[in-house]
Each structure stands twice: as structure tokens, then as C-alpha cells.
N, C-alpha and C positions, 0 to 999 in steps of 0.2 A: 504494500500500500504506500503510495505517494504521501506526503503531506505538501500542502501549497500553503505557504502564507503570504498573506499582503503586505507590504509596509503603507498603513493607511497614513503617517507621519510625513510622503512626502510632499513636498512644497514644491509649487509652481511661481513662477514669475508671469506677472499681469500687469495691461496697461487699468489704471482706474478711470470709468467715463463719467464716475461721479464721487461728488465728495465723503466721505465718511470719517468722521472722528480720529477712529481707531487705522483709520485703513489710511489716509492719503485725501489726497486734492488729485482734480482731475489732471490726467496726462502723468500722474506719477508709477511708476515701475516698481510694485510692491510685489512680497512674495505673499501666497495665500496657500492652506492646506487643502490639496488634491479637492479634499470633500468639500470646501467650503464651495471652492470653482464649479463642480460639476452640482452640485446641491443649489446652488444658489445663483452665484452671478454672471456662470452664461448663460444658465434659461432665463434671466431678465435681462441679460445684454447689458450689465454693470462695468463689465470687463474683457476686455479683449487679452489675445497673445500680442507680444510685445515683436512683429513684424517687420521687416522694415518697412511695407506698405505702410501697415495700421499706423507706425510712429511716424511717417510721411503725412498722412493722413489728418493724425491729429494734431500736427504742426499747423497744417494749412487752415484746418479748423478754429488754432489757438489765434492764430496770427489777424484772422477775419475776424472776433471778437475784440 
């Protein structure tokens, strides 16, 4: 018998497209846990991968404001 385990401890690096306390201002390149990303802020679109489209992206975005 196999055994498989997760490491559910890892941390991804995200761009923030909104502000949060704890997390950052937007455009900022924060790490979050796995579960947080996939639980939460890409099914509301909070957070993107840190691309170099997306950080193109929301250069052009930051600079128009």
C-alpha cells in the first residue's frame, strides 16, 4: 500500500487586485496558502499569478488611475 500525502503548507505567490489588511494593496506580490488561492481568491478573481502579462497588465491599469 502506497501512502500519498499533501503538503497543504504550500505557499503560492499572487498578484492582489484588491486591498486587504492583512494581505497587501493592490498590485502587490504577496505569498498566500495553496488553500487560501484555490478556496477563495481565484473563484472571486481577488488574485491573479504574478505573469508577466498580468504585471504588464496591471501596470497599464495602475498608471490610467
Amino acid at each position: 500500500m502506497i501512502k500519498v500525502y499533501f503538503n497543504e503548507s504550500i505557499e503560492l505567490h499572487v498578484i492582489a487586485n484588491f486591498f486587504s489588511q492583512g494581505l497587501g494593496i493592490v498590485g502587490d506580490v504577496v505569498k498566500v496558502p495553496k488553500r487560501m488561492w484555490r478556496n477563495f481568491l481565484s473563484q472571486a478573481r481577488l488574485a491573479t499569478y504574478p505573469t508577466p502579462e498580468n504585471i504588464a497588465e496591471l501596470n497599464k491599469e495602475l498608471q490610467v488611475k
